[in-house]
C-alpha positions in Angstrom: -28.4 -52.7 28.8 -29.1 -51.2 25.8 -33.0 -51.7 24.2 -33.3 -54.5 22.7 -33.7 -53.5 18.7 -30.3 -52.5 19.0 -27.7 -54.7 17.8 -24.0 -54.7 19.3 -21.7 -56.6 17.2 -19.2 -58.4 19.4 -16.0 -59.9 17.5 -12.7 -60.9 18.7 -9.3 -59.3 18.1 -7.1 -62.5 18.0 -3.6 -61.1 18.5 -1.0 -63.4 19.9 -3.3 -66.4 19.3 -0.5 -68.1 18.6 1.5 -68.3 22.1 2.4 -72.0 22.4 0.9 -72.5 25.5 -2.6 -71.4 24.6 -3.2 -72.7 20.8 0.3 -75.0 20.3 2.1 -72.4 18.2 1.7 -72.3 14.4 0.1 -69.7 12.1 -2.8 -72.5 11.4 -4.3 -72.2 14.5 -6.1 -69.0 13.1 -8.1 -70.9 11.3 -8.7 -73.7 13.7 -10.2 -70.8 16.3 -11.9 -68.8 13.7 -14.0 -71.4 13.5 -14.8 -72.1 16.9 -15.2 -68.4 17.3 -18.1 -68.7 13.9 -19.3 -71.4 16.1 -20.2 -69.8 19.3 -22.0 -67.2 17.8 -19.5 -64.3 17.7 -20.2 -61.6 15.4 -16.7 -61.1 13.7 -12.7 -62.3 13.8 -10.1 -58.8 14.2 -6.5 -59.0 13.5 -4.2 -56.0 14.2 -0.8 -55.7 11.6 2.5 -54.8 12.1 5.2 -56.0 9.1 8.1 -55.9 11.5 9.3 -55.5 14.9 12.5 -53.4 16.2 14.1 -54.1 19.2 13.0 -52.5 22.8 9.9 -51.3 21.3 7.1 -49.0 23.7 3.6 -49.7 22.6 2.8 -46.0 23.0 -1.2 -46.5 23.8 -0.7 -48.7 26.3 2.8 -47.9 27.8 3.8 -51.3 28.1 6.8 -52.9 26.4 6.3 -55.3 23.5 8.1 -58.9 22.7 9.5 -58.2 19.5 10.0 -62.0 18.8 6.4 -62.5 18.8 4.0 -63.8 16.1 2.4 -61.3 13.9 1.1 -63.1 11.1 0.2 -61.0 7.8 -3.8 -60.0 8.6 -5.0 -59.8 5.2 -3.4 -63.8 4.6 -4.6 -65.3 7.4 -8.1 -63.5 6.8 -8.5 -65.2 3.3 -7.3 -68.4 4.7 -10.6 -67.7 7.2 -12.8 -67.2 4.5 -12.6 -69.8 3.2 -13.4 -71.8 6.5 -16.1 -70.0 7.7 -19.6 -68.8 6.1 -20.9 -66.2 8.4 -18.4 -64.0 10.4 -17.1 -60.4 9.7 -13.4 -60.3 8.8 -11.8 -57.3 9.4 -8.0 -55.6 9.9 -8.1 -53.0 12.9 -5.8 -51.7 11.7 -3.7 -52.5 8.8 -0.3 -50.2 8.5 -1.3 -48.8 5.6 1.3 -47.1 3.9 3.7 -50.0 3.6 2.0 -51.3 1.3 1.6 -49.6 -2.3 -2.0 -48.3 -3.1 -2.2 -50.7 -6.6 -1.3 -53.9 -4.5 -3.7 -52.8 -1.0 -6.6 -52.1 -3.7 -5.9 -55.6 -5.1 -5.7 -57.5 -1.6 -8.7 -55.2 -0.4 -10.8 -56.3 -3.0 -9.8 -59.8 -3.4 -10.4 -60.5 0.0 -13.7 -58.9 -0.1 -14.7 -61.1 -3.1 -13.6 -64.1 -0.8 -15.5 -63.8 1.7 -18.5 -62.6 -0.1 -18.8 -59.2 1.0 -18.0 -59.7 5.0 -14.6 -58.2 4.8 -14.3 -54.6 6.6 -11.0 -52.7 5.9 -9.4 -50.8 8.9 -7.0 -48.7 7.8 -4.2 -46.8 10.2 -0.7 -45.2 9.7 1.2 -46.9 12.0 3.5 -45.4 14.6 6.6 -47.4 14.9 9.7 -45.8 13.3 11.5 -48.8 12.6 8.7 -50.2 10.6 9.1 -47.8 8.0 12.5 -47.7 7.7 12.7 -51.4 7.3 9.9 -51.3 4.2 12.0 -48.6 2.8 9.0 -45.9 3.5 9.4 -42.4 4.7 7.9 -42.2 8.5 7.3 -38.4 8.4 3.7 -37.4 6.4 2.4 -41.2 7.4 -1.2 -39.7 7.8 -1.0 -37.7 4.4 0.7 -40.6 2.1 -2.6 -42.6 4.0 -5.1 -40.2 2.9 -3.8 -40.1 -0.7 -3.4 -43.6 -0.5 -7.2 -44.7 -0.1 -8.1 -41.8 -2.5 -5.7 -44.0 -5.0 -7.6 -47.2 -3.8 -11.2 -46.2 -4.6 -9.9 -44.8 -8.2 -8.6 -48.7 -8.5 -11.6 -50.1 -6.8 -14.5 -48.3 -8.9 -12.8 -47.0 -12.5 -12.6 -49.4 -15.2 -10.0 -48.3 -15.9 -8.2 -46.3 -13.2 -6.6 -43.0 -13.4 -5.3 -41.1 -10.6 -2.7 -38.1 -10.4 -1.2 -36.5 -7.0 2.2 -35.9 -5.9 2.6 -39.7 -4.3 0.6 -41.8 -6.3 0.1 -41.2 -10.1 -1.2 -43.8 -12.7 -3.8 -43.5 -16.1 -5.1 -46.4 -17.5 -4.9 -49.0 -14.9 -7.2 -52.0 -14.5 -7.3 -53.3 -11.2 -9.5 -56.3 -11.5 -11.4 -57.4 -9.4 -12.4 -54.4 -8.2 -15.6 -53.3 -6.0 -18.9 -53.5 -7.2 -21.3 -50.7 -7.3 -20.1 -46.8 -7.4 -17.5 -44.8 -5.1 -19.9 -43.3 -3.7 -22.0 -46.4 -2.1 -19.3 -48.7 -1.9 -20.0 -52.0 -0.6 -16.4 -52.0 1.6 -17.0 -51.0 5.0 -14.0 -48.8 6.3 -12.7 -48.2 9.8 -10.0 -45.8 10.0 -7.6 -45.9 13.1 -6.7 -42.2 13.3 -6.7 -39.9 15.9 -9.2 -37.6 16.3 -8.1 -34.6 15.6 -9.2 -31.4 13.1 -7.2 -32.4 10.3 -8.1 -36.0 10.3 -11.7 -35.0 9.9 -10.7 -35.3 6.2 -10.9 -38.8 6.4 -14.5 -39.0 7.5 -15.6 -36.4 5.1 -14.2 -37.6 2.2 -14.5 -41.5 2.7 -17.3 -41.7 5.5 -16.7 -44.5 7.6 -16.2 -45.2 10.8 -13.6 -44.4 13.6 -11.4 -47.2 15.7 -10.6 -45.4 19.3 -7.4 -46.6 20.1 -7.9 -46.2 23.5 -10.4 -48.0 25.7 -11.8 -45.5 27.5 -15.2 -44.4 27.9 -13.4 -41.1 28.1 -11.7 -41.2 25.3 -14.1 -42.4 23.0 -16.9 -39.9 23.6 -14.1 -37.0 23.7 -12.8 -38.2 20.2 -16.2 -38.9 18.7 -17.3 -35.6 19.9 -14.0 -33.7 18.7 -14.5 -35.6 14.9 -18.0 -34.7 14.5 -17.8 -31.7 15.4 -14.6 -30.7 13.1 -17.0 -32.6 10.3 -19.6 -30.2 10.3 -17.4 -26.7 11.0 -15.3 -27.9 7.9 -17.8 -29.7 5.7 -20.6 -28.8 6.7 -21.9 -32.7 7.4 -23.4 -33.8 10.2 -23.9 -37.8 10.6 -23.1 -39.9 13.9 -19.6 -41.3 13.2 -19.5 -45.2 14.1 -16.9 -46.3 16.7 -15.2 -49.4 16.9 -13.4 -49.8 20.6 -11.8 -52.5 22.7 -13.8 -52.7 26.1 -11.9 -51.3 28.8 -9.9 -53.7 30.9 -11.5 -54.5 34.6 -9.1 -56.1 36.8 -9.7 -58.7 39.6 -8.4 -58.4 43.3 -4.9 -59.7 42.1 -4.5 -57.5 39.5 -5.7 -59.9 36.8 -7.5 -59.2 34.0 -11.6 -59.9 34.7 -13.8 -60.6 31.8 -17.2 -60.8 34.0 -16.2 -57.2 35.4 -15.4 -56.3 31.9 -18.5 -56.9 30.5 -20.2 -55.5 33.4 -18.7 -52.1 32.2 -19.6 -52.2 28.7 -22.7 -49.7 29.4 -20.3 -47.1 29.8 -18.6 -47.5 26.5 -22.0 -47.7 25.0 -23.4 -44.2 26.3 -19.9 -43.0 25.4 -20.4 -43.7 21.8 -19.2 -47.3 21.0 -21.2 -48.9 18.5 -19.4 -52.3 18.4 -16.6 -54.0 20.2 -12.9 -56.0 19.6 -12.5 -58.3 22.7 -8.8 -58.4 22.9 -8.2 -62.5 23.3 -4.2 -61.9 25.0 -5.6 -60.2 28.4 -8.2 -62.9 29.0 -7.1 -66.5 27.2 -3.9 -67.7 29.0 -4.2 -70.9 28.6 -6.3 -73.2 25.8 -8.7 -74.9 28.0 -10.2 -70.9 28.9 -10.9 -70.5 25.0 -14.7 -72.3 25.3 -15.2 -69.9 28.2 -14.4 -66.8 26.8 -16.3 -67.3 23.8 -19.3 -68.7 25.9 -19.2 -65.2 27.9 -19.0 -63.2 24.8 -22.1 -65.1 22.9 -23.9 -64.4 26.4 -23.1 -60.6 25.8 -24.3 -61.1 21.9 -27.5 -62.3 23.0 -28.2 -59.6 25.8 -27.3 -56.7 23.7 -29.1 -58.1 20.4 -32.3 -58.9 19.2 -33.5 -62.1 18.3 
């Protein structure tokens, strides 16, 4: 256990919520479980994008192959609908495809949203990997990560500048009011970012010129204190900065005897995500809810894990 000053936000990534068998289908019953998740004492409500689906599509982190007839509901929609249901809870996209949308109309959603839910919305921002994604919002696939970068650049011109004016080879504008905006400066923004990149060298950039924190893909104990290592450490040799990069990660999966997915195992773990680097946690609802009367378990194990890790 970690001491008990610390505190480990625990919220819920509620993909695939929607499966008939668990919450009867229909897009509304993201608001009817954000509730219940505000409720139980959960820290925060996650929902992962993706615009459109091709056929025979790979998830490539995972290796496992993907319905493309399922329901992906658009995150930052359903998150305002949340908003205005519940008081307390973190809303936040890990992470949103970025790129497909246009830097004037993210900035606009961004801070809207934000403004909705008084200040509790966190932006996670990714560039996607799926080819046919891109090619179905009319946006080129190749330079994803640099169109991103410039992208948010555009954003906190649109967020902060009354009014806006921003010039590079993507995005160019002069003059622009984007209202409402963000309070405060650029430099303190009150917008938390996550950014789902990997951790390489180049994408040091992101950290260095946006701060924020870093959503590991992967969850791996491995991975995580490999990539937080690797990004802090391409921070400092390029810019010279040196600050402990937060890290957003989904707890790796612990399996029963038959293979099935184990919640009580997987919290047992969580230590070792913790002394990796993790700093707070997306419990992914699919591998553990299978049916709706295990909901008011799951969310009774979690607020158990809230109050061990937390302080009161």
């Amino acid at each position: 256990m970690t001491s008990p000053e610390v505190r480990l936000p625990i919220k819920i990534n509620v993909n695939m919520l929607t499966t008939d068998h668990v919450f009867g289908g229909g897009v509304r019953a993201f608001v009817d479980a954000a509730r219940m998740i505000e409720d139980a004492g959960i820290d925060g409500i996650v929902m992962p994008d993706h615009v459109v689906f091709g056929s025979n599509v790979t998830y490539p982190f995972g290796g496992w192959a993907l319905d493309s007839s399922a329901s992906w509901p658009e995150p930052m929609a359903v998150l305002s609908a949340i908003a205005g249901a519940t008081r307390r809870v973190d809303l936040v996209t890990n992470v949103i495809i970025a790129p497909l949308r246009s830097a004037a109309l993210l900035a606009k959603q961004a801070a809207t949203l934000f403004g909705l839910s008084e200040g509790r919305f966190q932006l996670g921002v990714g560039a996607g990997w799926q080819r046919q994604e891109y090619d179905a919002s009319g946006v080129k696939f190749a330079g994803r990560s640099d169109a991103l970068f410039d992208q948010m650049k555009a954003c906190r011109a649109l967020w902060h500048q009354r009014p806006a004016s921003y010039h590079s080879q993507r995005t160019a504008f002069d003059d622009i009011w984007c209202v409402p905006g963000l309070p405060g400066e650029a430099a303190n923004s009150p917008l938390k970012l996550w950014f789902g990149v990997a951790p390489s060298p180049a994408n040091a950039r992101f950290f260095a010129e946006f701060g924020g924190g870093w959503s590991c893909i992967y969850p791996d104990p491995k991975a995580i204190a490999e990539g937080r290592a690797a990004l802090q450490a391409a921070l400092f040799k390029q810019f010279g900065i040196e600050r402990r990069i937060p890290v957003r990660a989904a707890p790796p999966i612990q399996f029963d005897a038959s293979g099935a997915p184990d919640l009580a195992r997987t919290i047992d773990s969580l230590h070792l995500s913790i002394e990796a680097g993790a700093t707070e946690f997306d419990f992914p609802l699919m591998f553990y809810v299978s049916e709706r009367n295990q909901f008011d378990g799951f969310l009774r194990a979690l607020n158990d894990v809230v109050r061990d890790y937390s302080a009161k």
